[in-house]
PDB file with SEQRES, HELIX, SHEET and CRYST1 records, atoms N, CA, C and O in Angstrom:
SEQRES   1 A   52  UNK UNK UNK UNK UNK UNK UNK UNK UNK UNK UNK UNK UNK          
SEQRES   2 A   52  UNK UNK UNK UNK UNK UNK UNK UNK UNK UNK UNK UNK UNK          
SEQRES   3 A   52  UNK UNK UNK UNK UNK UNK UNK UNK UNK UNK UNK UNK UNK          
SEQRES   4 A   52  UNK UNK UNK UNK UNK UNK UNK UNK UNK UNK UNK UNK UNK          
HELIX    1 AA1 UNK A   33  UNK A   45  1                                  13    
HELIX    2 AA2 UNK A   46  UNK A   50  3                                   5    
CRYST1    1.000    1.000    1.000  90.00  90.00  90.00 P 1           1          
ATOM      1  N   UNK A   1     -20.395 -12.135   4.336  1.00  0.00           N  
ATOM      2  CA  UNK A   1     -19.160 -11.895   5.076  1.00  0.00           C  
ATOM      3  C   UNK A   1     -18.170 -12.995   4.720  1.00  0.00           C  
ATOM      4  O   UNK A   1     -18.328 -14.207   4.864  1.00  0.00           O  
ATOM      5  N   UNK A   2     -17.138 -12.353   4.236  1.00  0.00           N  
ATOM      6  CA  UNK A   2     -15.737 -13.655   4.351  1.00  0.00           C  
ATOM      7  C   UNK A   2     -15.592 -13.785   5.408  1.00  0.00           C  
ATOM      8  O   UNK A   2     -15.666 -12.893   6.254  1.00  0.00           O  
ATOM      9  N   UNK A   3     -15.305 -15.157   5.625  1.00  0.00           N  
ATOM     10  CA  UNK A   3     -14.443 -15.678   6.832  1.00  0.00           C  
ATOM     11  C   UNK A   3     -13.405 -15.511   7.269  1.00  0.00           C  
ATOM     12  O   UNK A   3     -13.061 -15.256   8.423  1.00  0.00           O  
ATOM     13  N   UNK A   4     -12.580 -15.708   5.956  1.00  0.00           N  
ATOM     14  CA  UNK A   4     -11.194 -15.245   5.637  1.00  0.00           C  
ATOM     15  C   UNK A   4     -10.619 -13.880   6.417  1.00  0.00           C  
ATOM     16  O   UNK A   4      -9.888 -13.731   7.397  1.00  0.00           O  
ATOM     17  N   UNK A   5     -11.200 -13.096   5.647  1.00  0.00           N  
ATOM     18  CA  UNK A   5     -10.894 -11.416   5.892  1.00  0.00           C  
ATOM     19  C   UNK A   5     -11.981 -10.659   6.423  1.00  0.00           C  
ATOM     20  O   UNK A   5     -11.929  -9.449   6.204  1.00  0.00           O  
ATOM     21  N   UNK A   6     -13.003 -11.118   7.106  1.00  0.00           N  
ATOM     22  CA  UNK A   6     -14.121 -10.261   7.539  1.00  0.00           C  
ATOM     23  C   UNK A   6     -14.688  -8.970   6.874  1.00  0.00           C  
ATOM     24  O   UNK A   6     -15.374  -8.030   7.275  1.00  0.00           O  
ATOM     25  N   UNK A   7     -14.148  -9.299   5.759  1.00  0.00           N  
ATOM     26  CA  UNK A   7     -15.255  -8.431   4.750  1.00  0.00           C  
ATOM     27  C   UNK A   7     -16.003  -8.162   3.948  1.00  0.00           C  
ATOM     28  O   UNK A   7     -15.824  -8.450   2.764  1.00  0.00           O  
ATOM     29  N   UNK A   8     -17.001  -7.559   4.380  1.00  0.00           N  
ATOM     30  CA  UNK A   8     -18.568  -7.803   3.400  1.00  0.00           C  
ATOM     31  C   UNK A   8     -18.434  -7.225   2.658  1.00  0.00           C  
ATOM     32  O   UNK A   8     -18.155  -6.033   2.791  1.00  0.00           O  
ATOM     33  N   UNK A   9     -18.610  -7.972   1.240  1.00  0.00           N  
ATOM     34  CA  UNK A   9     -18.544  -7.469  -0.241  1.00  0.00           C  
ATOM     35  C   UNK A   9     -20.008  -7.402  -0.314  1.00  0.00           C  
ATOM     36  O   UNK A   9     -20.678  -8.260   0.261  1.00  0.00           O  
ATOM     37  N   UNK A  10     -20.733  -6.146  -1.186  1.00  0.00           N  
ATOM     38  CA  UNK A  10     -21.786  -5.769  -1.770  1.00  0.00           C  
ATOM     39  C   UNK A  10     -21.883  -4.829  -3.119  1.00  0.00           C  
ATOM     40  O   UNK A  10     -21.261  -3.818  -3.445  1.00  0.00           O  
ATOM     41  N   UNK A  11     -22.754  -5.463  -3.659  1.00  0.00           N  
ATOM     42  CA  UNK A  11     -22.932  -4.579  -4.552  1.00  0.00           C  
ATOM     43  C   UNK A  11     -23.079  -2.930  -5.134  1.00  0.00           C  
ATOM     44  O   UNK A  11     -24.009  -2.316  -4.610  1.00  0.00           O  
ATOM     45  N   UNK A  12     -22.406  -2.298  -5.971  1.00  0.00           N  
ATOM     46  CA  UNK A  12     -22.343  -0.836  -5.753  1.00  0.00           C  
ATOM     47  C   UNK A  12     -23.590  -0.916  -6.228  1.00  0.00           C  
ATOM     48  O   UNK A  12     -23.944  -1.897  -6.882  1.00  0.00           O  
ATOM     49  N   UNK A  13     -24.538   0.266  -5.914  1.00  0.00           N  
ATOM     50  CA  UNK A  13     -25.761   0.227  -6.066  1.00  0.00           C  
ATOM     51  C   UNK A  13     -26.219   1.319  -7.146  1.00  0.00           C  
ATOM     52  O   UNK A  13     -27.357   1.740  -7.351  1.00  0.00           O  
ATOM     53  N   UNK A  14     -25.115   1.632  -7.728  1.00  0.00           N  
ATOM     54  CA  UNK A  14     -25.338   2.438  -9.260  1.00  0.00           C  
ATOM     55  C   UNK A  14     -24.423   1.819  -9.884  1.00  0.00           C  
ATOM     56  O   UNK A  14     -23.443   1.291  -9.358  1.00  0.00           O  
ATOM     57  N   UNK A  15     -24.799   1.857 -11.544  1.00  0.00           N  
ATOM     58  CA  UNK A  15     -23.621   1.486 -12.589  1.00  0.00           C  
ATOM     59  C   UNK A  15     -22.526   2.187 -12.480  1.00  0.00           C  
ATOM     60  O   UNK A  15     -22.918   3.332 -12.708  1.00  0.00           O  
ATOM     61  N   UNK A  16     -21.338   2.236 -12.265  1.00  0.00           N  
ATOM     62  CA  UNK A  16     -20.408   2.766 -12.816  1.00  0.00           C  
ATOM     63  C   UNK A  16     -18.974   2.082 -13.467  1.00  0.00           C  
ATOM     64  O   UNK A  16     -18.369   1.046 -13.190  1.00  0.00           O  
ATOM     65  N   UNK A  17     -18.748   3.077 -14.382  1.00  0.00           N  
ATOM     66  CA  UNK A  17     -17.591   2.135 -15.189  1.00  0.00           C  
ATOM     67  C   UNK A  17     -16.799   1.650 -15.215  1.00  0.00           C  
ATOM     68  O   UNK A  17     -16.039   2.289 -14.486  1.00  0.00           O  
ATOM     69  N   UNK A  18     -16.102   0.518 -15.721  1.00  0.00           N  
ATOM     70  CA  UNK A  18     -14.530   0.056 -14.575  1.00  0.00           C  
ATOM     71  C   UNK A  18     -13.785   0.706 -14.777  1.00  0.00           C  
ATOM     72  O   UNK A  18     -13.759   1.477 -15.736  1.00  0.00           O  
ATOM     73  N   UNK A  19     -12.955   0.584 -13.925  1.00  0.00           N  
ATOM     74  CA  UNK A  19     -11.923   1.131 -12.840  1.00  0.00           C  
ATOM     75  C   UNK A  19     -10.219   0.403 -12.953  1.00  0.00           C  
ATOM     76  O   UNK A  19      -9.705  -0.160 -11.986  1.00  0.00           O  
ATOM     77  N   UNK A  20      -9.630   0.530 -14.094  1.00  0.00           N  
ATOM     78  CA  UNK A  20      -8.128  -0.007 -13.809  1.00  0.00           C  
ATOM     79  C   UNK A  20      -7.432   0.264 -13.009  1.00  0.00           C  
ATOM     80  O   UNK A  20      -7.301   1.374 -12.492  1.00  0.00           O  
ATOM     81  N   UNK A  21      -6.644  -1.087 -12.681  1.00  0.00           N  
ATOM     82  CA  UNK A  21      -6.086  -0.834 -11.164  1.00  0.00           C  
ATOM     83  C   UNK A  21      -4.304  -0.940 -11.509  1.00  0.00           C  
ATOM     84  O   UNK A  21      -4.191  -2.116 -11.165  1.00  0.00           O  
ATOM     85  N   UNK A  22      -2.992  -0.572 -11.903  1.00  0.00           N  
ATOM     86  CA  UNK A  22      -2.365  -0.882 -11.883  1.00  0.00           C  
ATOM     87  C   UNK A  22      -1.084  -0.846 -10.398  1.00  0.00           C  
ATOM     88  O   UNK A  22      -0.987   0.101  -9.617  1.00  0.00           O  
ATOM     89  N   UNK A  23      -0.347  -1.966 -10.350  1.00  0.00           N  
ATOM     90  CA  UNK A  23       0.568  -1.901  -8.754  1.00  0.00           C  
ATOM     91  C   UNK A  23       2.151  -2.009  -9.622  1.00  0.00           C  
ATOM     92  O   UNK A  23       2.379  -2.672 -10.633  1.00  0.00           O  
ATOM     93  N   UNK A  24       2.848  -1.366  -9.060  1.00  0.00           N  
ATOM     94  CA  UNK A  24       4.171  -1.468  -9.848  1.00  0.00           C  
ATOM     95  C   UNK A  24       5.040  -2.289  -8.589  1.00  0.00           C  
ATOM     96  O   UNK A  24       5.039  -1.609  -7.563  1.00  0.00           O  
ATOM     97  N   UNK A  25       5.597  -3.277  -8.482  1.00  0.00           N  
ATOM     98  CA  UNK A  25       6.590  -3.182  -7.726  1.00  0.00           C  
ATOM     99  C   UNK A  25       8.006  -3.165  -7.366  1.00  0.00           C  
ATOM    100  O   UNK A  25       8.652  -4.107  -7.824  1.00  0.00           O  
ATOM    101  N   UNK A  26       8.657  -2.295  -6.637  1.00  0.00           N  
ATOM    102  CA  UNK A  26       9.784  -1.900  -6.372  1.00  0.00           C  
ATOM    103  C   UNK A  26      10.369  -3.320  -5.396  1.00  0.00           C  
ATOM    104  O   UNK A  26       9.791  -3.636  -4.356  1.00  0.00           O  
ATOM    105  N   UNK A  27      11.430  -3.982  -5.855  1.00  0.00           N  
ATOM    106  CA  UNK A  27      12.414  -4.995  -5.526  1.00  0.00           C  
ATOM    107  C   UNK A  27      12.980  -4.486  -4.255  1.00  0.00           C  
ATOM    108  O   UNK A  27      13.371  -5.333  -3.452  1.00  0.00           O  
ATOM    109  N   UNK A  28      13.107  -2.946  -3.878  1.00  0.00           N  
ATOM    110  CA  UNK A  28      14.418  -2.781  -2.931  1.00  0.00           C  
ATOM    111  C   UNK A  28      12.951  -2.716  -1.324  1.00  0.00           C  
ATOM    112  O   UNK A  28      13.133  -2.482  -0.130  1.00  0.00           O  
ATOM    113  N   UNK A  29      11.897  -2.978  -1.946  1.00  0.00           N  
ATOM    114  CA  UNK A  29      10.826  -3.211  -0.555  1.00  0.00           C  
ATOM    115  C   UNK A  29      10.062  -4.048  -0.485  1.00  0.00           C  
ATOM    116  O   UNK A  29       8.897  -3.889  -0.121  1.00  0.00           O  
ATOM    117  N   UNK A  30      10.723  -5.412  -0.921  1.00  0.00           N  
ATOM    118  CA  UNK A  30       9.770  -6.373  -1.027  1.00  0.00           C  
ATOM    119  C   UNK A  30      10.447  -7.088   0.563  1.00  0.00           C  
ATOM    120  O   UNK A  30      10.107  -8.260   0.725  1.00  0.00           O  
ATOM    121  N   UNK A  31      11.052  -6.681   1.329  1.00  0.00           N  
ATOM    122  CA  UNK A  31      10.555  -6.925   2.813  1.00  0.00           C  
ATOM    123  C   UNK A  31      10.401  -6.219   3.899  1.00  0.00           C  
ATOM    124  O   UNK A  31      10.753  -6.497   5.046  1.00  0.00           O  
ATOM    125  N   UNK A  32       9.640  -4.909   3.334  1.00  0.00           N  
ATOM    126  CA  UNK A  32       8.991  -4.615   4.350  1.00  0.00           C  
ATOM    127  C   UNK A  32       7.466  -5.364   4.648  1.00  0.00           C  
ATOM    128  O   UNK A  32       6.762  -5.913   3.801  1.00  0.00           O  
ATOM    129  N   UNK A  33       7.202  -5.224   6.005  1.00  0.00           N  
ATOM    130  CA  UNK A  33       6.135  -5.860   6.500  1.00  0.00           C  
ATOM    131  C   UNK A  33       4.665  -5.373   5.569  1.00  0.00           C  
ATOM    132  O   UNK A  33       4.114  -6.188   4.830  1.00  0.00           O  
ATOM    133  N   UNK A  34       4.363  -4.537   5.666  1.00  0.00           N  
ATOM    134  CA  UNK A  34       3.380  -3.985   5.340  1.00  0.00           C  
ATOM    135  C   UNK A  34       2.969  -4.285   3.794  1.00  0.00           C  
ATOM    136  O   UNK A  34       1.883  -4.567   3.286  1.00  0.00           O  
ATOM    137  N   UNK A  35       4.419  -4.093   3.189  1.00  0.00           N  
ATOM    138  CA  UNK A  35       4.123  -4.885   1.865  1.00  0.00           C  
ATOM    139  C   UNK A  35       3.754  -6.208   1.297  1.00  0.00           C  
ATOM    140  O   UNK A  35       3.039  -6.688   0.417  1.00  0.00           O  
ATOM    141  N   UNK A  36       4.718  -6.617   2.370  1.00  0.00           N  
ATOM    142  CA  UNK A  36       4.363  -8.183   2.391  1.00  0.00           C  
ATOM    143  C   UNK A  36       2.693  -8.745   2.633  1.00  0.00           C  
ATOM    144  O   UNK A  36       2.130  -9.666   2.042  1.00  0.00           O  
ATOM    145  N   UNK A  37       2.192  -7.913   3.627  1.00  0.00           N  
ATOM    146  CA  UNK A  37       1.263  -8.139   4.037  1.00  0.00           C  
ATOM    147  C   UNK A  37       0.106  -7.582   2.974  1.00  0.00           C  
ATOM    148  O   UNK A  37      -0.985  -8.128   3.134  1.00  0.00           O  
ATOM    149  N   UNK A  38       0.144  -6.970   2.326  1.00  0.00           N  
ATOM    150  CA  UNK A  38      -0.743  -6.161   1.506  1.00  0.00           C  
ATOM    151  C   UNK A  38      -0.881  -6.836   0.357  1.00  0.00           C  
ATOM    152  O   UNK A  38      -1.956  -6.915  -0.239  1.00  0.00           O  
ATOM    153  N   UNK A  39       0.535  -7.537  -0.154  1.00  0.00           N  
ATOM    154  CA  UNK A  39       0.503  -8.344  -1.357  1.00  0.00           C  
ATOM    155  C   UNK A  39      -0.191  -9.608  -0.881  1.00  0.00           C  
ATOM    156  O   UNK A  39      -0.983 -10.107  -1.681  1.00  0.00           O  
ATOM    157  N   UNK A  40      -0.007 -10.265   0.406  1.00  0.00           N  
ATOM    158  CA  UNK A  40      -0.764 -11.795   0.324  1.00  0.00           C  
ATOM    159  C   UNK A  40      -1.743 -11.548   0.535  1.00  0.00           C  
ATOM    160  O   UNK A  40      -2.456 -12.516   0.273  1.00  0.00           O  
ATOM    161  N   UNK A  41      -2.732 -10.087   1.185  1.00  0.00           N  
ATOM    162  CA  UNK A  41      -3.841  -9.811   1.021  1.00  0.00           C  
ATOM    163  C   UNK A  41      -4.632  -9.194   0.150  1.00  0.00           C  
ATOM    164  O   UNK A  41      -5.785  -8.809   0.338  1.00  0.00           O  
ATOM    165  N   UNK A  42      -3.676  -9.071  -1.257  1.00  0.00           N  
ATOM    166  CA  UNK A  42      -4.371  -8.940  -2.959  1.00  0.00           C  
ATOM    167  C   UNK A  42      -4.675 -10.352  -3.068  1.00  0.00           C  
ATOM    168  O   UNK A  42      -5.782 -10.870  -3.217  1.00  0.00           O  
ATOM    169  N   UNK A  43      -3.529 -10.906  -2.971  1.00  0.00           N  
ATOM    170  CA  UNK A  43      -3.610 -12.449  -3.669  1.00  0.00           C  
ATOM    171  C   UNK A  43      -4.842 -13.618  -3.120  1.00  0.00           C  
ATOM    172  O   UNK A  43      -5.544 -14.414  -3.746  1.00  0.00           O  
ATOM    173  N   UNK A  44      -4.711 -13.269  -1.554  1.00  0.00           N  
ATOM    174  CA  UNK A  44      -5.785 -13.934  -1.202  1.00  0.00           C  
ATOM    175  C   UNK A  44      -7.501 -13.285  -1.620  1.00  0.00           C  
ATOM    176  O   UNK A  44      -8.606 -13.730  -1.309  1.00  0.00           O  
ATOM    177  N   UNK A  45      -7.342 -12.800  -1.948  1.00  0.00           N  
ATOM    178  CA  UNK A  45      -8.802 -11.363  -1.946  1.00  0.00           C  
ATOM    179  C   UNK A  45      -9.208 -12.096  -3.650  1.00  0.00           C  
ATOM    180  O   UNK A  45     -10.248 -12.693  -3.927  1.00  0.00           O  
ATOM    181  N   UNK A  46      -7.986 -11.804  -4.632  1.00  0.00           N  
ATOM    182  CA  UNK A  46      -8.408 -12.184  -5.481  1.00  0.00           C  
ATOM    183  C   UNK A  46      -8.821 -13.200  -6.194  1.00  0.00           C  
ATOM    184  O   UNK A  46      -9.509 -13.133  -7.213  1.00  0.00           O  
ATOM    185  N   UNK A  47      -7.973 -15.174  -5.119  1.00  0.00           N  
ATOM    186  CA  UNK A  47      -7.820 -16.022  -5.176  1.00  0.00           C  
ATOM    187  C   UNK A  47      -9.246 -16.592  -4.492  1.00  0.00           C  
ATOM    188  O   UNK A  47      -9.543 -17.777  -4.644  1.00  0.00           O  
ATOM    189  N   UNK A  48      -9.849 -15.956  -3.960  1.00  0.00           N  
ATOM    190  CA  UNK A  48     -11.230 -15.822  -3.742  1.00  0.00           C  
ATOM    191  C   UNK A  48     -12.404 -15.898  -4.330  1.00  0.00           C  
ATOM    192  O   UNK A  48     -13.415 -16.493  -3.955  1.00  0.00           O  
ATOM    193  N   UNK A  49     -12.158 -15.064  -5.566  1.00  0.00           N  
ATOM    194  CA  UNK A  49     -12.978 -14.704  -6.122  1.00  0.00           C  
ATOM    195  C   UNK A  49     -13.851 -13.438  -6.808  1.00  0.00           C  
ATOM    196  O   UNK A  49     -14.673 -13.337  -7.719  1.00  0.00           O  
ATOM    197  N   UNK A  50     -13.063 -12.334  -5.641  1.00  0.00           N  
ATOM    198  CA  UNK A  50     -13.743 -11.297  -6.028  1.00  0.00           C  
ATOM    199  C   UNK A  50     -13.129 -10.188  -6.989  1.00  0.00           C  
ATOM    200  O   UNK A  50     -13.569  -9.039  -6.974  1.00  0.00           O  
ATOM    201  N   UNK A  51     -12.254 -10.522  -7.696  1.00  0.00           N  
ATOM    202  CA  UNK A  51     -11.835  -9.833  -8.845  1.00  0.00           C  
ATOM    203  C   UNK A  51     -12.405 -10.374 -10.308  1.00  0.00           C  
ATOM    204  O   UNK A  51     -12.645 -11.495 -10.758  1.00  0.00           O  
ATOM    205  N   UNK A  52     -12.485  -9.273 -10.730  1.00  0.00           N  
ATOM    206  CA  UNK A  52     -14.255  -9.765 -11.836  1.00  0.00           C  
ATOM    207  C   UNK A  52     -13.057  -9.121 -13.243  1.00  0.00           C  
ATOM    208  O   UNK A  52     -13.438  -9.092 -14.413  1.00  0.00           O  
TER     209      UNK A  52                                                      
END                                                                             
């Protein structure tokens, strides 16, 4: 369990193949809340560790 974000990372329990993720972002919503919030919770998620 993170502390951070209370969420338990586990292993997928079959192989499967990666998965590209692309995020585009649009300038005219970089203050809405939700965005805001979603982006410091990539950054922290990934600043973590768990992006492989």
């Amino acid at each position: 369990m993170d502390p951070i974000t209370d969420v338990h990372v586990a292993e997928f329990p079959l192989e499967i193949p990666s998965l590209g993720v692309d995020i585009v972002w649009n300038p005219w919503l970089q203050d809405d809340p939700f965005r805001q919030w979603l982006g410091h919770t990539l950054k922290t998620a990934t600043a973590s560790g768990y992006a492989h």
